[in-house]
C-alpha positions, 0 to 999 in steps of 0.5 A, a space after each residue: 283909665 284902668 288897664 291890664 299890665 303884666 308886673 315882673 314878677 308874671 302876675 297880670 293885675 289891672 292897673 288904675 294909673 298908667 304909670 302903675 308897672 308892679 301889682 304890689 309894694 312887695 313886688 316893687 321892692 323885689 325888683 327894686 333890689 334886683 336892679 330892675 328899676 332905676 337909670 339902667 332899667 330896661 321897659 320891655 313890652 311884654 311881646 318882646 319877651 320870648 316864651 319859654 321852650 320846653 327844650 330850653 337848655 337854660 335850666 339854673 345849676 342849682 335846679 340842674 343837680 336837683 334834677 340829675 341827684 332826684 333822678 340818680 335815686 329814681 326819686 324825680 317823678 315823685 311827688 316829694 321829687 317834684 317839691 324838690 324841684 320847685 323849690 330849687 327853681 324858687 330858690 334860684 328865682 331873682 325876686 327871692 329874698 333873703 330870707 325866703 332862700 335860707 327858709 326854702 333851703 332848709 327845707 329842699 335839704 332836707 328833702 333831698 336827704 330823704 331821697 336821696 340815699 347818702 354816698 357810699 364810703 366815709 360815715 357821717 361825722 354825727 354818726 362816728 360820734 354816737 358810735 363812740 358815744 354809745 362804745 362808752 356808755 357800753 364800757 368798751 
């Protein structure tokens, strides 16, 4: 007998067993490393999940100063601004792997230091080096 089941991850999929609690392999995997399966998991009927609030205040640190830097520059209502916060929010989600936050940092790096002019004060390593580099090939 098929049924509708919302797996961890927030996807609603149609199970054919009444056993089936995730859509994919991936997904069990995934919840399986974050220790949502096992002895100590919890079942949690899906009207016990509260929704979430506009005003909730429980914003992960890391999507916290993505926003607060984005806004600084005035960059956080652009559409790059946006990418930026979205991954912050993926990066800070449980079910990301290894893998997918290394590659999902690397690229919020680097759109944070498109957008983000850098603070003033002490230059950039990299920059004192071709400074000198080029003082040299100058003959200075």
């Amino acid at each position: 007998m098929e049924h509708d089941v919302t797996c961890s991850c927030g996807k609603v999929f149609r199970a054919r067993s009444e056993r089936a609690t995730y859509c994919s392999s991936t997904c069990r995997s995934r919840a399986s490393r974050a220790g949502l399966v096992g002895p100590k998991a919890k079942v949690v009927q899906l009207g016990a999940v509260p929704a979430a609030t506009p005003d909730d205040k429980t914003e992960p640190l890391l999507v916290a100063i993505t926003r607060e830097e984005l806004d600084r520059a005035g960059q956080l209502n652009t559409a790059l601004g946006q990418q930026a916060l979205l991954l912050a929010e993926r990066m800070a989600s449980p079910f990301a792997s290894a893998a997918a936050v290394a590659s999902l940092a690397k690229r919020h790096s680097d759109l944070i230091a498109a957008l983000v002019p850098p603070a003033p004060g002490k230059p950039d390593f990299l920059d004192e080096l071709a400074e000198r580099r080029l003082k040299k090939a100058s003959g200075e």
